[in-house]
N, C-alpha and C positions, 0 to 999 in steps of 0.2 A: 504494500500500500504506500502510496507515495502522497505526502502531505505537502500541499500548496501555502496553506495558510493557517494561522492562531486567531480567530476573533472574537473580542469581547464586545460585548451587548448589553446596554442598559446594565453595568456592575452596580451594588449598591451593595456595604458591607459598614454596620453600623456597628460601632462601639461604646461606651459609655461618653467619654469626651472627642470620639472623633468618629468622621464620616467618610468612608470611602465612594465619591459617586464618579465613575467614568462611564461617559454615554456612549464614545465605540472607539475603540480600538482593531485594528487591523495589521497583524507582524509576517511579515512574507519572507522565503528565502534569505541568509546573509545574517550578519548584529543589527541589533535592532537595541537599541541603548534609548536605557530609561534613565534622566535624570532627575534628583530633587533632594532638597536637606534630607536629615534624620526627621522621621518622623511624618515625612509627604503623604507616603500611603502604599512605597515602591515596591518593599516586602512583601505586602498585605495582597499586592496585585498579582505578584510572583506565585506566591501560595494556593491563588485562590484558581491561578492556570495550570497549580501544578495538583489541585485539588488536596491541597490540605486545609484550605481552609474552603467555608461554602459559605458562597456570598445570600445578603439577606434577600436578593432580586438580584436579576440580570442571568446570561445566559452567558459560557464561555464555550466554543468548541474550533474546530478544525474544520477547513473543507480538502479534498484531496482533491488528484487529478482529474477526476471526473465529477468534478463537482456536488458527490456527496460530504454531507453537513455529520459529522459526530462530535459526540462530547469530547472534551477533555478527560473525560474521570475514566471512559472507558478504553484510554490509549495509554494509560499511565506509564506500561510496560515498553513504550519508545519513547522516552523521556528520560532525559540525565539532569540530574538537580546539584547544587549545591549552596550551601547557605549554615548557618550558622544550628541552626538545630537540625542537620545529618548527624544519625548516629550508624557507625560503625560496630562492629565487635572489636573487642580488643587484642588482637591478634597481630603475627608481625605482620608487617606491612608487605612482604613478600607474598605472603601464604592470601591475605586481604584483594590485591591485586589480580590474581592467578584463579582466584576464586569467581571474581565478578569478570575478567575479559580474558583470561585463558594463560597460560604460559608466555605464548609467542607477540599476544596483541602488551602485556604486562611487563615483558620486557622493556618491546618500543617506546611507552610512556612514558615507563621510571626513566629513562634517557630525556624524553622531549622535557619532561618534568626537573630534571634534577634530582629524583627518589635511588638512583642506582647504590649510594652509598647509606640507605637509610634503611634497606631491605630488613633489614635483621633485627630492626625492634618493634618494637609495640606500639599500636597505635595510639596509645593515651602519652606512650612516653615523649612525644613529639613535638614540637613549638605549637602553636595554633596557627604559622605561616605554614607548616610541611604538614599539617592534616588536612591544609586547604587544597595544599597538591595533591593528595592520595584523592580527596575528594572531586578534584579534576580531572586526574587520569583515569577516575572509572567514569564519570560522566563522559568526556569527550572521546573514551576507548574503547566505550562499548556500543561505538555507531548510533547512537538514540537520534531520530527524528527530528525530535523537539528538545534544546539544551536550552534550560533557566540557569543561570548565574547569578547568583546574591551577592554581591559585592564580591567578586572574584578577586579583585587586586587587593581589601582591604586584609593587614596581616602580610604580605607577600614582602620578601626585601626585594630591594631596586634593580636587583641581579635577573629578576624571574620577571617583572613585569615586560618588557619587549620580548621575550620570547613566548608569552601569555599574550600578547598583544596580537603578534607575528601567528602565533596558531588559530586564535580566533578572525583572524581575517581571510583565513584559508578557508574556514568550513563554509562555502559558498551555499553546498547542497545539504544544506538543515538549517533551520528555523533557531537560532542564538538568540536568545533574549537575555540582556543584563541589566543588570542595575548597579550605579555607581553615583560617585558627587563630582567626577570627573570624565573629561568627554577620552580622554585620552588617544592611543592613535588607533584607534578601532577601524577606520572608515565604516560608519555605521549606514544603512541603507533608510532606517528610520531612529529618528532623535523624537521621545517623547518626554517632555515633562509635566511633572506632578506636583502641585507644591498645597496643604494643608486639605491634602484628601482631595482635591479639584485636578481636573485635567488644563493644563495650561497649553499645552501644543503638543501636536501630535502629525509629520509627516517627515518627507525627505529631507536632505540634507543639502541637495544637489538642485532642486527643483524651488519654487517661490515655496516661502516660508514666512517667519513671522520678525517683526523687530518690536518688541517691549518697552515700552513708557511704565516705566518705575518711579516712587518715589522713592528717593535716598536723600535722609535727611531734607524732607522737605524741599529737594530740589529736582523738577521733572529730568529725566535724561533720556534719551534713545538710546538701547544698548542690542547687540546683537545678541545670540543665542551664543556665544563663546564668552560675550563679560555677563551674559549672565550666569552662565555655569562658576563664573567666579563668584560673584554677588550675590548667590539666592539664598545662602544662609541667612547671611543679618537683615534682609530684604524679603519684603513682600511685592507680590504683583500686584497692578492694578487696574489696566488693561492691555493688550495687544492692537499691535494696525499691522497692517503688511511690509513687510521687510524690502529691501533692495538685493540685489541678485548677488553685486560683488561683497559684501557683508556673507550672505552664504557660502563660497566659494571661497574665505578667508579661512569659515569652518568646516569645510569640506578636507580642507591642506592642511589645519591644524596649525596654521602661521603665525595665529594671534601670541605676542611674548605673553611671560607671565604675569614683568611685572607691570606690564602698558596701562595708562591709563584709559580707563573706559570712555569718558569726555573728550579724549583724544583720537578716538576710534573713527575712521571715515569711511 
């Protein structure tokens, strides 16, 4: 079965102080990067594609090549997850690996991973950046469909992120959905953001998009989708208009410095 698309529908997932509502989302082939502070709702979306969590309304499922419609909850077994509450057994990490993608697919990862020298302890005994990896190499190793990433880089030292980067830009033929607070060099095919439960934007990267009118300290500014990925912590939105093409194409290249200022941005 070959999956075309993830789409969400009318989500609605309430909790006592906060509200999940996205009215549609659509993730197709390629990454598909979601960003938003702690707290947005990004998890909560992740979860609820990945069916652990069941939203209070809306509808999540897949359509394949032929344009049949299925849930989510009944593919769960072409799905690779990772996220903070994956639990493992505790076992060495050799025997963990070999179990979930085979000897020969278990070897290749510990290598693309960096796990080759790790083989032989236990999985609890390990930082919380190398369980992130054991966590990756069976999601991305065991061929799934549909790969959900919870903050894959966060935990990771600075040695692993570009080649974490460089592997998820390769998996063309599956459906990558991540969440991060950075755009990093993904080349992502869709940039959604989320911020206080609300869907802020949601489409390409490459194609018309949005430019942001924020309040910062009381002073309006236009900011692209690149200073706001810097800004949306201490920053709320307020509304969107439409962006400009070469503003898009600054974050399509990942060009923007770090430390530029936003105000100066053309």
């Amino acid at each position: 079965m070959e999956i075309e698309q993830v789409v969400v529908e009318g989500l609605e997932k309430r909790y006592k102080y906060f509200t999940l509502k996205i009215p549609r989302l659509v993730f197709r082939k390629g990454v598909n990067l979601i960003l938003g502070p702690n707290g947005s709702g990004k998890s909560t979306l992740l979860k609820s594609i990945a069916g652990f969590i069941r939203p209070d309304r809306g509808e999540i499922y897949t359509v394949t090549e032929k344009g049949e419609k299925i849930s989510t909850v009944s593919i769960v077994k072409l799905m690779g997850y990772v996220g903070e509450d994956v639990v493992l057994p505790n076992m060495r990490v050799g025997d963990i690996l070999a179990d979930f993608l085979g000897d020969e697919k278990a070897r290749e990862m510990s290598l693309e991973l960096g796990l080759e020298g790790y083989l032989h302890k236990k999985y609890l005994e390990l930082s919380a950046g190398y369980r992130k990896r054991v966590q990756l190499a069976i999601a991305l190793g065991k061929d799934a469909k549909i790969v959900l990433l919870d903050e894959p880089f966060a935990n990771l030292d600075i040695l692993m992120i570009e080649p974490l980067e460089k592997i998820l830009t390769q998996l063309r033929d599956r459906i990558v959905i991540v969440t991060s607070h950075q755009l990093y060099n993904l080349e992502p095919s869709t940039v959604t953001i989320i911020d206080q439960g609300q869907l802020i934007y949601h489409g390409g990267v490459g194609k018309a998009s949005v430019e942001v009118v924020i309040d910062v300290s009381g002073e309006e500014r236009m900011l692209s989708l690149e200073d706001l990925n810097k800004l949306i912590k201490p920053i709320r939105i307020k509304k969107f208009i439409t962006l400009q093409e070469k503003l898009l194409e600054m974050i399509r290249k990942n060009v923007a410095t770090p430390n530029a200022n936003p105000s100066q941005q053309k």
